[in-house]
PyMOL Python script that loads the backbone (N, CA, C, O; Angstrom):
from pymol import cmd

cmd.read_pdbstr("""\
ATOM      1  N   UNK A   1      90.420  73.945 149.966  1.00  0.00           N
ATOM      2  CA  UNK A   1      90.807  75.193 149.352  1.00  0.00           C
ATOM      3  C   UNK A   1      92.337  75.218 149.268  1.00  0.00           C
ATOM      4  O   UNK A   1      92.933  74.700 150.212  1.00  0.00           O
ATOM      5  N   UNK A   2      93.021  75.721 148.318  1.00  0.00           N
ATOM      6  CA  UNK A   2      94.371  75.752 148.049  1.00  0.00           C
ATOM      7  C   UNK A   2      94.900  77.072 148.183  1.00  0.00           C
ATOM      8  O   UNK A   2      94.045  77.885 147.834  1.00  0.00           O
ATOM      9  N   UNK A   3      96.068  77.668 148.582  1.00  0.00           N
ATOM     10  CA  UNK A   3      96.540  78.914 148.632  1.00  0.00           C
ATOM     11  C   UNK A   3      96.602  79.430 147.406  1.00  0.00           C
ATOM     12  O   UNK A   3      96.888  80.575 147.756  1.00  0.00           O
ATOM     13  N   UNK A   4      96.557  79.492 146.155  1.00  0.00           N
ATOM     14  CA  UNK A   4      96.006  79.805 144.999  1.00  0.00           C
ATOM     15  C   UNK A   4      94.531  80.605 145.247  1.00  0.00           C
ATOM     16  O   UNK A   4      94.227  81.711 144.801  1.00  0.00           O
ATOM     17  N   UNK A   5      93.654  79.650 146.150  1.00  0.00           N
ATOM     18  CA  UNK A   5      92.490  80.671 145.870  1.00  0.00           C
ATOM     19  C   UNK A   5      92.291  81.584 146.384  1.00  0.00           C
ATOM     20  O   UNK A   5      91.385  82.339 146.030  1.00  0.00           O
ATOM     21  N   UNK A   6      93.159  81.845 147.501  1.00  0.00           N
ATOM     22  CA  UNK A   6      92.857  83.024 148.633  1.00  0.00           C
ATOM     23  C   UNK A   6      93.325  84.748 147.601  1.00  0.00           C
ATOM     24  O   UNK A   6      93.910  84.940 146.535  1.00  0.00           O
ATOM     25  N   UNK A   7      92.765  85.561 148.511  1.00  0.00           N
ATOM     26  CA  UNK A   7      92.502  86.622 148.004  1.00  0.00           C
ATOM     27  C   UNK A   7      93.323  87.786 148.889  1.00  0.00           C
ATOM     28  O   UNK A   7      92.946  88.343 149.920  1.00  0.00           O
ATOM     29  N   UNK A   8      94.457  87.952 148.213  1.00  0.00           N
ATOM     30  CA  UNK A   8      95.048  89.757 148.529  1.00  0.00           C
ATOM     31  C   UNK A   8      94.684  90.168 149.839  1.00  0.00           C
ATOM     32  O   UNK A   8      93.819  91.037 149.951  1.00  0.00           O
ATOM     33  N   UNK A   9      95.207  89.679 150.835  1.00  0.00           N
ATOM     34  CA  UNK A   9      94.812  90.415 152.256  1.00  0.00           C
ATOM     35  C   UNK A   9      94.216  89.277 153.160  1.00  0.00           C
ATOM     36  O   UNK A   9      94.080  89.669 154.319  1.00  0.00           O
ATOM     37  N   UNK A  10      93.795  87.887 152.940  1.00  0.00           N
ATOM     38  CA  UNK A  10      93.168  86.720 153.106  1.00  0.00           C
ATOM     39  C   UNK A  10      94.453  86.184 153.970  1.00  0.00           C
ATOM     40  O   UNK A  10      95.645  86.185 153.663  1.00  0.00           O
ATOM     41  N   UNK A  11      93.793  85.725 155.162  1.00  0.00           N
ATOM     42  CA  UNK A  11      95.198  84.546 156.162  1.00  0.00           C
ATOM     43  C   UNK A  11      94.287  83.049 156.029  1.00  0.00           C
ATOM     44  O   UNK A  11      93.155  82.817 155.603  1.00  0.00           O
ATOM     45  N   UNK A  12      95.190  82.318 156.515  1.00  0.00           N
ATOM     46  CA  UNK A  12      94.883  80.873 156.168  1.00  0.00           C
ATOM     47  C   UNK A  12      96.026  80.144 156.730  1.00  0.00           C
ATOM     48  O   UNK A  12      97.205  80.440 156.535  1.00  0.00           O
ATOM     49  N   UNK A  13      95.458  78.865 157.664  1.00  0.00           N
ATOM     50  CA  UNK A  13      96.450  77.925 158.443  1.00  0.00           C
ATOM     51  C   UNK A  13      96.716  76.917 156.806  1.00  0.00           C
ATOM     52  O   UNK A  13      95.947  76.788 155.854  1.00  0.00           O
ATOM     53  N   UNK A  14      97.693  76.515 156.961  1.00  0.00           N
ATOM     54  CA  UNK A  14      98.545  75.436 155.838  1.00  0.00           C
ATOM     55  C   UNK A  14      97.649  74.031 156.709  1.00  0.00           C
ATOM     56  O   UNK A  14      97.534  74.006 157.934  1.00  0.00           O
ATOM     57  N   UNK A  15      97.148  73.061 155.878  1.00  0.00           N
ATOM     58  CA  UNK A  15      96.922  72.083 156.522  1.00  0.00           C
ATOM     59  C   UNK A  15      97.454  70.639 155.776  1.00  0.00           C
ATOM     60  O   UNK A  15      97.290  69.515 156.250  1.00  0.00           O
ATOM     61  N   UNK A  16      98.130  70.963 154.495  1.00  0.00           N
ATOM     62  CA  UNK A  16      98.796  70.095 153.529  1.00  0.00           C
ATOM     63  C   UNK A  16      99.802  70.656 152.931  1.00  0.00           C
ATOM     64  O   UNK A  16      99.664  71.857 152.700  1.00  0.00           O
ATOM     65  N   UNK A  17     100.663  70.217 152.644  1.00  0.00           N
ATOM     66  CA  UNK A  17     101.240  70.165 151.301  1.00  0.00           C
ATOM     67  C   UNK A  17     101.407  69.103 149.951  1.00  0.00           C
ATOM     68  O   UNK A  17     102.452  68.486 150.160  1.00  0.00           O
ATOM     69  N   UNK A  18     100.893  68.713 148.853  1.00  0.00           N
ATOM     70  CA  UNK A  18     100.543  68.364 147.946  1.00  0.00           C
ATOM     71  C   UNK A  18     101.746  67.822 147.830  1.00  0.00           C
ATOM     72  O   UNK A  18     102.591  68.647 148.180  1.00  0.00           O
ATOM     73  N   UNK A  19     102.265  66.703 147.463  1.00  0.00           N
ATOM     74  CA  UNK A  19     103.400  66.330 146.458  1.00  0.00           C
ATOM     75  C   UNK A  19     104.646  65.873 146.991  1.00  0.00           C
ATOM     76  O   UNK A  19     104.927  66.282 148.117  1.00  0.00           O
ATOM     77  N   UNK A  20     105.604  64.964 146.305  1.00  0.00           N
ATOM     78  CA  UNK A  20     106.490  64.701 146.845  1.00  0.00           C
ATOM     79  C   UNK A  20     107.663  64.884 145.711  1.00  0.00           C
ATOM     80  O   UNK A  20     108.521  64.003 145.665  1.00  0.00           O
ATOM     81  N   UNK A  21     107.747  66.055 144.737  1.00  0.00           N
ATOM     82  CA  UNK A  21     108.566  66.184 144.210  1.00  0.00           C
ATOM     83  C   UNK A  21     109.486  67.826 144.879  1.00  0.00           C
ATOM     84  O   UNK A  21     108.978  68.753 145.510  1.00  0.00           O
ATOM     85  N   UNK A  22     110.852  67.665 144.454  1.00  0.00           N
ATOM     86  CA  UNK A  22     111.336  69.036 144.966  1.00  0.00           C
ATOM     87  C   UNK A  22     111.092  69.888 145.211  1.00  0.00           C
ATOM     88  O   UNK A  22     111.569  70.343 146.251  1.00  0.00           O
ATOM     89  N   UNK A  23     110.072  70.779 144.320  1.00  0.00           N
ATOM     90  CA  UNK A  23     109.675  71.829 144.377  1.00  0.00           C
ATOM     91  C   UNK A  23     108.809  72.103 145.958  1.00  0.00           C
ATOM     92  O   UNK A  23     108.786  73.097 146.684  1.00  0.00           O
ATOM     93  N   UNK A  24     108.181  70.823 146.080  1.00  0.00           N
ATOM     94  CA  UNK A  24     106.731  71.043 147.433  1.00  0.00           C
ATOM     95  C   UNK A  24     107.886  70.387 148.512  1.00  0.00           C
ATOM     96  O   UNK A  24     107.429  70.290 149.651  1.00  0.00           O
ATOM     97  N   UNK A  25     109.158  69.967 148.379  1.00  0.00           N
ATOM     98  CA  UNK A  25     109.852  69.529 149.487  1.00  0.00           C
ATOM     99  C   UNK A  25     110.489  70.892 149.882  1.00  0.00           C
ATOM    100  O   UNK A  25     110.154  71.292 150.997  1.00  0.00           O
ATOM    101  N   UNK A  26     111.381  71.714 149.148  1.00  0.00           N
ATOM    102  CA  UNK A  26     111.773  72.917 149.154  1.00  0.00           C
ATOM    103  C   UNK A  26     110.819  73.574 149.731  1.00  0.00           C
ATOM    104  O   UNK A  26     110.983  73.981 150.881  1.00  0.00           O
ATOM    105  N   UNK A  27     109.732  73.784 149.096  1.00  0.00           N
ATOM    106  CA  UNK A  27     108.859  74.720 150.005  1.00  0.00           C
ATOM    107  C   UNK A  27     108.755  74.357 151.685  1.00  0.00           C
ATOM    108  O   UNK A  27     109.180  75.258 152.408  1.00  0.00           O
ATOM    109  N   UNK A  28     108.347  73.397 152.226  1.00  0.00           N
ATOM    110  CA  UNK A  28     108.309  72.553 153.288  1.00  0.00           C
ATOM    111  C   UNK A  28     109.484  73.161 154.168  1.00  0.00           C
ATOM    112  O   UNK A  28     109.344  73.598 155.310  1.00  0.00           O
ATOM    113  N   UNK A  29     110.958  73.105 153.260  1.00  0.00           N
ATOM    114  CA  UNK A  29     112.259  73.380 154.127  1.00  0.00           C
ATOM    115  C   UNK A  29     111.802  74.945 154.490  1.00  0.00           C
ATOM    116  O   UNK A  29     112.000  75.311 155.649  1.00  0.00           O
ATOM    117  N   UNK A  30     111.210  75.865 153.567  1.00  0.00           N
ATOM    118  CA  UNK A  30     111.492  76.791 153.603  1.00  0.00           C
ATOM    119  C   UNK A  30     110.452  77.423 154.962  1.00  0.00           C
ATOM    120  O   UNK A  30     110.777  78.452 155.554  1.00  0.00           O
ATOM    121  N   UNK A  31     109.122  76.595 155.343  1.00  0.00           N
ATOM    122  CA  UNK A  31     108.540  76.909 156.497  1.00  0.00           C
ATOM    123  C   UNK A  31     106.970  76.734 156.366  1.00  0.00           C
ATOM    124  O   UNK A  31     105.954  76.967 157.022  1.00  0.00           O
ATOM    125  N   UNK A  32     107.339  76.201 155.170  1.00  0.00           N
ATOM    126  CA  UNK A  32     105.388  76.230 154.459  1.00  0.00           C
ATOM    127  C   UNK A  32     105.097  74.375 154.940  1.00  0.00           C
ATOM    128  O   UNK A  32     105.237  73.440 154.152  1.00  0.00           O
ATOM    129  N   UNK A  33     104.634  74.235 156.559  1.00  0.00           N
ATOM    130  CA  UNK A  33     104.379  73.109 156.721  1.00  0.00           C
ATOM    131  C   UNK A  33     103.004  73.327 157.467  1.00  0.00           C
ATOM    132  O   UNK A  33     102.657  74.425 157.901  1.00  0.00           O
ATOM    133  N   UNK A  34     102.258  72.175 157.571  1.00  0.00           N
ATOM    134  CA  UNK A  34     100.836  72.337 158.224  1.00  0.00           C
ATOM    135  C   UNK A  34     100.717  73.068 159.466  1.00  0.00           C
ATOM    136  O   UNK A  34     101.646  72.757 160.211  1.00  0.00           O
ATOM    137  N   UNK A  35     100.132  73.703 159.848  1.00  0.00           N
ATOM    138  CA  UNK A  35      99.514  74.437 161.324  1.00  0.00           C
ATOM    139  C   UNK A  35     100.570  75.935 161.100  1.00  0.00           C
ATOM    140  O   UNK A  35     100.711  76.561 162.150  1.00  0.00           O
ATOM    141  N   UNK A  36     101.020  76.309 160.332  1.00  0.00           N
ATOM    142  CA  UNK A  36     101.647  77.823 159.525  1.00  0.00           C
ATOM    143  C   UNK A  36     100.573  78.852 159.720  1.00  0.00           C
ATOM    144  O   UNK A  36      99.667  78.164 160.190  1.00  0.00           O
ATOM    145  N   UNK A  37     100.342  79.481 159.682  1.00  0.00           N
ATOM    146  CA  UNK A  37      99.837  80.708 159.350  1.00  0.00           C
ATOM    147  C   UNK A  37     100.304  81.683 158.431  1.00  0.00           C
ATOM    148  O   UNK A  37     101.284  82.378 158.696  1.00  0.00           O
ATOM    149  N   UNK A  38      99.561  81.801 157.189  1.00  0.00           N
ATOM    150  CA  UNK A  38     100.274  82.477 156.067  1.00  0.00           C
ATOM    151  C   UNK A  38      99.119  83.546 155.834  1.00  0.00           C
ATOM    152  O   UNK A  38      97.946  83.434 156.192  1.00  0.00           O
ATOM    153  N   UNK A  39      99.682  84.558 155.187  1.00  0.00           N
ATOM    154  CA  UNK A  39      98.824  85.875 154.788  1.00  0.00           C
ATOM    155  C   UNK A  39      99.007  86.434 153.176  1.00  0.00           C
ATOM    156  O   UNK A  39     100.177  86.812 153.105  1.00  0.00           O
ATOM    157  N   UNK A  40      98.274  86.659 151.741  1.00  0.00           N
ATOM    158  CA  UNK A  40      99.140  87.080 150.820  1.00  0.00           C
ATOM    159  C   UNK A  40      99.041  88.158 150.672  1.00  0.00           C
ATOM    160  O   UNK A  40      97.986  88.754 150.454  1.00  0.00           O
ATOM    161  N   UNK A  41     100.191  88.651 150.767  1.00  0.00           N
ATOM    162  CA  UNK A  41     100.877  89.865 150.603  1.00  0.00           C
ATOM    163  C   UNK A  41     100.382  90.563 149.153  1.00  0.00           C
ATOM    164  O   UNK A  41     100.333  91.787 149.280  1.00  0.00           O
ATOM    165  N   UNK A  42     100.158  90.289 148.354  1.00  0.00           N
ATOM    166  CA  UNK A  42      99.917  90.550 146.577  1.00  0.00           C
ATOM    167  C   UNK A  42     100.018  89.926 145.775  1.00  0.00           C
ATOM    168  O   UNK A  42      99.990  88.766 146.187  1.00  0.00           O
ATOM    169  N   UNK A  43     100.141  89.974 144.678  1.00  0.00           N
ATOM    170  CA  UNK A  43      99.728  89.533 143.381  1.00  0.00           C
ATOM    171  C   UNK A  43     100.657  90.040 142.086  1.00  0.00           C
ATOM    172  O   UNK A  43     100.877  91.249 142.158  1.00  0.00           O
ATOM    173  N   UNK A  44     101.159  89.493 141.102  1.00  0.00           N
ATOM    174  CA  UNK A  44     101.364  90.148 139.978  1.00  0.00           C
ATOM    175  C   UNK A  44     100.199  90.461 139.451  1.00  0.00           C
ATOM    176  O   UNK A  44      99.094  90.220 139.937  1.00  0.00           O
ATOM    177  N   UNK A  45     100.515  91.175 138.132  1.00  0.00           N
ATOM    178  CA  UNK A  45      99.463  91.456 137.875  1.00  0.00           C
ATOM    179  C   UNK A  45      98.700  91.046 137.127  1.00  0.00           C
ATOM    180  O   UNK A  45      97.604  91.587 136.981  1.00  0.00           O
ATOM    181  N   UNK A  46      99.174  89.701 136.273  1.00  0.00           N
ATOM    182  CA  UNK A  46      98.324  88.232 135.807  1.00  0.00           C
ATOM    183  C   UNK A  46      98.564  87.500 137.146  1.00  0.00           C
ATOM    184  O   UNK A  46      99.075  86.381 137.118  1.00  0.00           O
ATOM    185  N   UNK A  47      98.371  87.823 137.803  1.00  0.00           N
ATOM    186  CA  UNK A  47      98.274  86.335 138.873  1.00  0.00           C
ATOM    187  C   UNK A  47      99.459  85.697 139.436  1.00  0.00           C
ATOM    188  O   UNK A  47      99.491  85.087 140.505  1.00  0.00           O
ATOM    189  N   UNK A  48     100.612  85.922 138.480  1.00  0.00           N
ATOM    190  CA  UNK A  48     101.748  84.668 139.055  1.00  0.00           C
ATOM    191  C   UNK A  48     102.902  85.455 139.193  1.00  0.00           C
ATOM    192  O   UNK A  48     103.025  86.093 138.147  1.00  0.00           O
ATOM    193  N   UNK A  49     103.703  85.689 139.888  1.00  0.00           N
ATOM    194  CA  UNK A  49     103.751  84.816 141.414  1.00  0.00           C
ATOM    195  C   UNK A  49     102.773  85.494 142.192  1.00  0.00           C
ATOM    196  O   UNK A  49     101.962  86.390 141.962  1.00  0.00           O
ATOM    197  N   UNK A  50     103.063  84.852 143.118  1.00  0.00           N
ATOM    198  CA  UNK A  50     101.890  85.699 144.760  1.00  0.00           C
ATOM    199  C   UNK A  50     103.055  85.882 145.474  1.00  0.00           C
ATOM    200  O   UNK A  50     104.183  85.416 145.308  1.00  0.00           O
ATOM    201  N   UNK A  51     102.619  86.604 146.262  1.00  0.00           N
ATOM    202  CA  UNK A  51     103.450  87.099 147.398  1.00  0.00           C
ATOM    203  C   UNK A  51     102.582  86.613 148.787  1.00  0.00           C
ATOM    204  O   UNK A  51     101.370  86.824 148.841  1.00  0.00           O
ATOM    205  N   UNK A  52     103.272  85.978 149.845  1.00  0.00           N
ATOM    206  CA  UNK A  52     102.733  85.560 150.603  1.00  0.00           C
ATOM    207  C   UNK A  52     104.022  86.024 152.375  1.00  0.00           C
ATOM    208  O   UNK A  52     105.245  86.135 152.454  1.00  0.00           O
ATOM    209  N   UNK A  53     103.210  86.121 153.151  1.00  0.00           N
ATOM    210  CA  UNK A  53     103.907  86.341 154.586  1.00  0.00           C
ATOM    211  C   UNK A  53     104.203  84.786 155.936  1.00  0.00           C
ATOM    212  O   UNK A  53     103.219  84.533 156.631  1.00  0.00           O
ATOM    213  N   UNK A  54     104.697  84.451 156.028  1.00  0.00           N
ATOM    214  CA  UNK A  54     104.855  83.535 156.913  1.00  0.00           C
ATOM    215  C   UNK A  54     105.703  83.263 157.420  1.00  0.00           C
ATOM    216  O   UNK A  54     106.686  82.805 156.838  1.00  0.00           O
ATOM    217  N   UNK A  55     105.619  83.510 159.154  1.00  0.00           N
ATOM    218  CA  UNK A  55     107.422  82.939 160.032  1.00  0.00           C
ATOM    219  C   UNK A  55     107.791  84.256 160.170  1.00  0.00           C
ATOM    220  O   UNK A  55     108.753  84.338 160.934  1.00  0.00           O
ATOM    221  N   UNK A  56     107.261  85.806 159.558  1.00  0.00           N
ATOM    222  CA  UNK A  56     108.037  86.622 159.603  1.00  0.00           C
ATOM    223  C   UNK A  56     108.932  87.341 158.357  1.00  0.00           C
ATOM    224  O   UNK A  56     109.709  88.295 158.392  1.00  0.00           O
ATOM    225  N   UNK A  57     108.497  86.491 157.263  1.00  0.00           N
ATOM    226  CA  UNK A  57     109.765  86.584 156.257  1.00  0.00           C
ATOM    227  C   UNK A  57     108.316  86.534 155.235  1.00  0.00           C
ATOM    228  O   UNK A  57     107.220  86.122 155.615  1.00  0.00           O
ATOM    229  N   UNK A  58     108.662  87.104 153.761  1.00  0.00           N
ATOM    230  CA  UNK A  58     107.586  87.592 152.534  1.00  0.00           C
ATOM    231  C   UNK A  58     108.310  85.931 151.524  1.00  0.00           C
ATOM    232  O   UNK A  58     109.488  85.598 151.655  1.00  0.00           O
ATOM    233  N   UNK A  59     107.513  85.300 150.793  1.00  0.00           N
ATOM    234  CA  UNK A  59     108.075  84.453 149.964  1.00  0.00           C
ATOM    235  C   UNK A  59     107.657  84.247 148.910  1.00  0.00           C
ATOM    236  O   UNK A  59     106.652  83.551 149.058  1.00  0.00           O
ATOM    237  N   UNK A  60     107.882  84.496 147.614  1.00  0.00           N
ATOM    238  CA  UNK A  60     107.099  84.250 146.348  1.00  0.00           C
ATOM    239  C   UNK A  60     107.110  83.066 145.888  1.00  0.00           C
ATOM    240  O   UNK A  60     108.129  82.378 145.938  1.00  0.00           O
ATOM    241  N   UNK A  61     105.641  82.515 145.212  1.00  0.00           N
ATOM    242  CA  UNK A  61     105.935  81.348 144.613  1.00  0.00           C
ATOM    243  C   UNK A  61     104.952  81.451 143.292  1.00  0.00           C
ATOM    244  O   UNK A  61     104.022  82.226 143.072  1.00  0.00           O
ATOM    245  N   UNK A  62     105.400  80.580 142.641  1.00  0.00           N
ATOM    246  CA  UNK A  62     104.595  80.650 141.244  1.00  0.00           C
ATOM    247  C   UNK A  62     103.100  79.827 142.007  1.00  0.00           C
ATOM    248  O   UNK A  62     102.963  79.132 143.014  1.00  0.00           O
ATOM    249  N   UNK A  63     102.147  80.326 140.943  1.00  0.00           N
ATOM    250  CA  UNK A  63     100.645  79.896 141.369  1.00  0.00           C
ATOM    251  C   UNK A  63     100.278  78.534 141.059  1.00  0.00           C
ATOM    252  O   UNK A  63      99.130  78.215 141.369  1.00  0.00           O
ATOM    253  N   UNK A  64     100.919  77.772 140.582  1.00  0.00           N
ATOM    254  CA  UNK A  64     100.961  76.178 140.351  1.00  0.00           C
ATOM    255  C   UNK A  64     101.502  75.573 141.640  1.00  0.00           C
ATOM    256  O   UNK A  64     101.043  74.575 142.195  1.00  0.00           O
ATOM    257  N   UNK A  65     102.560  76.323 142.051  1.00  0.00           N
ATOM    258  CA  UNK A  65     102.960  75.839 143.556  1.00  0.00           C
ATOM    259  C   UNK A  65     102.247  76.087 144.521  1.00  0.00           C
ATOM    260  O   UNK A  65     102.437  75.320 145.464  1.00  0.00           O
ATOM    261  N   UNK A  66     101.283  77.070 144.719  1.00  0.00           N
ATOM    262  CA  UNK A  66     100.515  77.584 145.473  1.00  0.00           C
ATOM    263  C   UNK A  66      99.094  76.599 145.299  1.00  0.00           C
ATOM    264  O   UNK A  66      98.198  76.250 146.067  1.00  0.00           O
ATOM    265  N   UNK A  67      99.376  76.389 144.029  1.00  0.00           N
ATOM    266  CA  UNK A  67      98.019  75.471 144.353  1.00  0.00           C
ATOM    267  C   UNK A  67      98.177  73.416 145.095  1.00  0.00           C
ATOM    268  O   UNK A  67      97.318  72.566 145.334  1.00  0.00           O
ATOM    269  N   UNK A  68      99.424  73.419 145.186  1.00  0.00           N
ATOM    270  CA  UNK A  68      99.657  72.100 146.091  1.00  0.00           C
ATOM    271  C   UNK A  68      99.977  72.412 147.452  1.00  0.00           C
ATOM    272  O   UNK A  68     100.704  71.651 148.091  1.00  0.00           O
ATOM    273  N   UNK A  69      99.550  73.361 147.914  1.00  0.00           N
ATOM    274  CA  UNK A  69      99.228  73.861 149.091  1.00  0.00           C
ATOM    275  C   UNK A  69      97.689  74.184 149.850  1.00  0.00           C
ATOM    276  O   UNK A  69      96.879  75.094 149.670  1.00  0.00           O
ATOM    277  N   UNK A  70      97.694  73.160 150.650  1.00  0.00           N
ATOM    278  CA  UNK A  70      95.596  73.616 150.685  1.00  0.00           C
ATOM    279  C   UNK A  70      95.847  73.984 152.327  1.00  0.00           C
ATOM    280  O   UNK A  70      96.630  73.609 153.199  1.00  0.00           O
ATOM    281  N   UNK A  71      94.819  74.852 152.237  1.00  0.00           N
ATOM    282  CA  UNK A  71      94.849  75.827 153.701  1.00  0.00           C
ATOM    283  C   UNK A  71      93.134  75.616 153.994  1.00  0.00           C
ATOM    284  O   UNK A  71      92.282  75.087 153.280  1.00  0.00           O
ATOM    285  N   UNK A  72      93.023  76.236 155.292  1.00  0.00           N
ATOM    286  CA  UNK A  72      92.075  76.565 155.552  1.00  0.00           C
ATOM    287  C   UNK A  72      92.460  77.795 156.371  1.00  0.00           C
ATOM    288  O   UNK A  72      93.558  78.033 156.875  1.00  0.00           O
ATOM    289  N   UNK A  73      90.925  78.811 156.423  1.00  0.00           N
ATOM    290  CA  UNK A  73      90.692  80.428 156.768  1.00  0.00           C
ATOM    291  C   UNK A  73      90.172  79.978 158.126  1.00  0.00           C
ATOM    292  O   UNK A  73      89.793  80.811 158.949  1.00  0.00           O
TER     293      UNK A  73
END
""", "prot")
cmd.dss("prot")
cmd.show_as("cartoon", "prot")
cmd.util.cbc("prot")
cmd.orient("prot")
């Protein structure tokens, strides 16, 4: 399952991150690494970005990035 699929109010441990281009390295710096605990905060209102909680701090990412992120609940 990828953080893309989770649902508005849904927590989930990080158990990957997808990719080895900037974007999924940046994320990584920023705290999104395996054994995390993340929660999403909301939604636009097509879908992109999400709003997500982790470490303490809210972080948006577009939903393509969210989907090279796979979690488990």
């Amino acid at each position: 399952m990828t953080l893309a699929n989770l649902a508005v109010g849904s927590k989930a441990m990080v158990t990957r991150v997808a990719g080895r281009d900037a974007v999924s390295k940046r994320l990584m710096e920023m705290g999104v690494v395996p054994g995390v605990w993340i929660r999403v905060i909301k939604t636009a209102p097509f879908g992109d970005p999400i709003e997500i909680r982790l470490k303490g701090y809210n972080l948006a990412m577009r939903r393509n990035e969210a989907e090279s992120i796979e979690v488990s609940e």
